[in-house]
N, C-alpha and C positions, 0 to 999 in steps of 0.2 A: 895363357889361354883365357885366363878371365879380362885382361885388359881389352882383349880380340873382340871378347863377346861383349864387351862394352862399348868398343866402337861399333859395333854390327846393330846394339840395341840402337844406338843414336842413331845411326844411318835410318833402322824403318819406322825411328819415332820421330825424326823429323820430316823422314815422307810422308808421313800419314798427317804431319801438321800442314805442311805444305798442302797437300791435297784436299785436304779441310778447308783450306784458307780460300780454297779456289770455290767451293760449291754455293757461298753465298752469289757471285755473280754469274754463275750456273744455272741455279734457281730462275734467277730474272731474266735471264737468254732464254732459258725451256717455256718460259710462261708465257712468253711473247708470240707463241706458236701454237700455246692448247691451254688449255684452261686449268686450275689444280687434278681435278681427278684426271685426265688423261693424264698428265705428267706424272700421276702418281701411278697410271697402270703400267707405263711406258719401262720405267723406273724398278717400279716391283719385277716387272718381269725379269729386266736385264740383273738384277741382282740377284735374283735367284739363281738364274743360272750360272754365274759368277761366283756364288757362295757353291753350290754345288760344283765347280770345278777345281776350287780351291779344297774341297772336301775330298776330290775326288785324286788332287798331286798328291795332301797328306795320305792319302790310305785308309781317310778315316768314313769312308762309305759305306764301311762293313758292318760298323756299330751301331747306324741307322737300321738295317737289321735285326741288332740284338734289342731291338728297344721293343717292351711289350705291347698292347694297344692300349692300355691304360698312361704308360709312360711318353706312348706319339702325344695322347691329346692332351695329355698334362703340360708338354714341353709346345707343344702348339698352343695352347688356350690363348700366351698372351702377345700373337699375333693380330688378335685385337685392338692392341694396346699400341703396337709397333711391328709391322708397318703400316698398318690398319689406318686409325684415328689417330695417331702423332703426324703422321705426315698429309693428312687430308687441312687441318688444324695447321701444321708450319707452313705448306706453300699457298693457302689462302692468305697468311697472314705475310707471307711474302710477297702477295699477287697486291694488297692492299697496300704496303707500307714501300717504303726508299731503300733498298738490299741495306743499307747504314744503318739504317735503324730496325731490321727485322732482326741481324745478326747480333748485335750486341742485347738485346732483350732477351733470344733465344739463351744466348752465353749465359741468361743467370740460374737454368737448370740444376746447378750445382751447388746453390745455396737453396732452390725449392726442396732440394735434395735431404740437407740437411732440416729445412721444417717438419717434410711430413716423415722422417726418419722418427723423431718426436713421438706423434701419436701410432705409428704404423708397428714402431722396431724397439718402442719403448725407452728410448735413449734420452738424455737429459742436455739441454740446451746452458753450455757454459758465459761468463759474460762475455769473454772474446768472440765465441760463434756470434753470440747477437747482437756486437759490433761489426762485423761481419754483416751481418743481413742488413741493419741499417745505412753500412756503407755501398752495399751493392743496390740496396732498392733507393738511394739518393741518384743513382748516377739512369736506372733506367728514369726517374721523372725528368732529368735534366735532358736525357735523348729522347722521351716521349712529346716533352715541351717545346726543345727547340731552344732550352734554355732560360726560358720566360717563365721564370719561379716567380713571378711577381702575380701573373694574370694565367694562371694555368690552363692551358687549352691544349689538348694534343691533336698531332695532324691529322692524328685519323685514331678514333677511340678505340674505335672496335676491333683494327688489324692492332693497336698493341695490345688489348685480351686475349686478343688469337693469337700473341708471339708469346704471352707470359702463359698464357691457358696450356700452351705445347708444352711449358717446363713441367706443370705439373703432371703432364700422362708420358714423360718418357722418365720423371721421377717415379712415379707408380709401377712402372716396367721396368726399374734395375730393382725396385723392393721387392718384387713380387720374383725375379729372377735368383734375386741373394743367396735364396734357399735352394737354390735347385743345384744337383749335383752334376747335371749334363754336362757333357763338353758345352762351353760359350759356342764355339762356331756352330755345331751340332745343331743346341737350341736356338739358332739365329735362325740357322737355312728352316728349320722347322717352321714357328713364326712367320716367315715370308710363304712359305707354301701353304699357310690357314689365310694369310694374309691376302693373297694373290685373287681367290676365289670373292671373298668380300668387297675386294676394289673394285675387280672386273664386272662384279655385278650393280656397284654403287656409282659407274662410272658410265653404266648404259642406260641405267634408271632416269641420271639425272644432269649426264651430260650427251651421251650419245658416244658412238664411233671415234676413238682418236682419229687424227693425221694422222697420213700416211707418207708426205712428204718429207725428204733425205734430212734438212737440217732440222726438224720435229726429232724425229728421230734419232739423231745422233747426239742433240743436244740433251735429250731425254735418256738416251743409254751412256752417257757420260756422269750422270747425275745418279744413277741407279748403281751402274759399275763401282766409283769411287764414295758418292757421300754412300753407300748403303753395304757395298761387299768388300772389295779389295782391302782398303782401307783397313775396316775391323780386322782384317787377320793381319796388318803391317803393326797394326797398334799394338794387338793379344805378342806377336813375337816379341817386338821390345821389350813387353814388359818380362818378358819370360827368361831373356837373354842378360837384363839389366841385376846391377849386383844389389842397387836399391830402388825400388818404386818410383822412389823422389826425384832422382835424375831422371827418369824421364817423363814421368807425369809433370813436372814442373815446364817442359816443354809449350805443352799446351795452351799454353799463358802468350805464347809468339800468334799462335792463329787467329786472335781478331783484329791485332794488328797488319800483319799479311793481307787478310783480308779486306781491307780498307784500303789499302793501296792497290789491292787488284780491283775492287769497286769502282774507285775513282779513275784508272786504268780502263779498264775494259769497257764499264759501264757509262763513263763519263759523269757518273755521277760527283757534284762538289761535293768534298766533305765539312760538315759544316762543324766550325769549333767546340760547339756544346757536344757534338758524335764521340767526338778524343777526348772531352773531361769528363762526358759520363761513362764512354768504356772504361776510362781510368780509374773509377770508382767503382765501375763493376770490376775492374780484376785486380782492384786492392783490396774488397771484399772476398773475394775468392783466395786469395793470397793470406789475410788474415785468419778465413777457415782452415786453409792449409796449415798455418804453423799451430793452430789449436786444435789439428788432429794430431801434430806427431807431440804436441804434448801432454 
């Protein structure tokens, strides 16, 4: 039985990697048709109700219910956070930059993670960790620069703040989540219904009416469906299913690679040599974090 559920965990941890891998050239197909805020209202909406049908096969719609009204807008608050201003912040910085270089910036989340764990969660930064950060932030100048450590110039300054600025508020959003005892899905589909009302109004302010034309549309409920609902509940099973974390979190480490071939693929985009030696030091950085958490 346990070997059963260990291929079953693999099966929906590498769907979810695969389908990750896919929403970087997602991203740049959606924005070719609306601007970041519609793609972000487009998106929000379709994922909500994608997280609410997924809540709705578990059974688990009835717990929304039991929650008091202090507990909704507590487990709402930090839809602010996510889908709010994390994603307004990632597809500008993807409307700016080359999908090759938004994706691999965004990928160092996970060492911002570990900085403001630091002062947020009180935790002490080992010398390995901060081997670790300096190998992951070598490989974003190498892809910010193009390679050109000699004469630093990056190709667009501002979209890569706005790719590294995204790590720091979807880091803020698992810290601020850590504590809470909600179901994850629960608090997700919550967040996106705080979330929903603030796009929709930040998206008429200041962009107007999405498209209403079919590939708008479908390429925007593709992006919402998988990078924002489906997904998280293929990820949460794996890990639930798995006998140890590691196998499958260690997974994760295949999607910007993936990713980069379905870039170059779909997108037509070259991938340029500096792309592959500083993702390589972004996820040797991340890889070093990893063996200095499980020690």
């Amino acid at each position: 039985m346990q070997q059963h559920n260990q291929k079953r965990a693999y099966l929906y941890g590498l769907s979810a990697v695969f389908i990750w891998s896919t929403v970087a050239s997602a991203f740049k197909i959606s924005l070719g048709y609306m601007d970041p805020l519609q793609l972000l209202f487009y998106a929000v909406v379709f994922s909500t109700i994608s997280l609410f049908a997924i809540l709705k096969i578990q059974n688990k719609t009835a717990e929304l219910t039991k929650l008091g009204k202090k507990e909704l807008i507590k487990c709402a608050l930090p839809g602010m956070l996510n889908p709010f201003l994390y994603y307004i912040v990632l597809f500008k910085a993807y409307d700016l930059l080359p999908a090759q270089e938004a994706q691999p910036l965004n990928y160092t989340w996970a060492i911002t993670l570990s900085l403001l764990s630091i002062p947020l969660l009180g935790q002490k930064m080992t010398l390995r960790e901060l081997l670790a950060i300096i190998t992951s932030y070598i490989g974003v100048v190498i892809i910010s620069t193009h390679g050109n450590l000699l004469n630093i110039q990056f190709s667009d300054g501002y979209g890569v703040f706005l790719a590294l600025f995204s790590t720091i508020i979807w880091s803020l959003y698992w810290i601020i989540n850590a504590k809470s005892k909600t179901d994850p899905l629960i608090g997700l589909f919550l967040n996106f219904c705080l979330g929903l009302p603030l796009v929709t109004v930040t998206m008429l302010i200041f962009s107007g009416p999405p498209p209403l034309n079919l590939p708008a549309v479908l390429s925007a409920a593709y992006v919402g469906i998988f990078e924002m609902g489906i997904t998280f509940a293929l990820w949460l099973n794996a890990l639930k299913l798995t006998e140890k974390a590691s196998r499958v979190s260690n997974l994760i480490f295949l999607s910007p690679f993936l990713s980069l071939i379905l870039i170059h693929f779909i997108l037509g985009e070259e991938i340029l040599p500096s792309t592959l030696v500083g993702l390589l030091f972004i996820v040797g950085g991340n890889t070093i974090q990893q063996l200095a958490k499980k020690n």
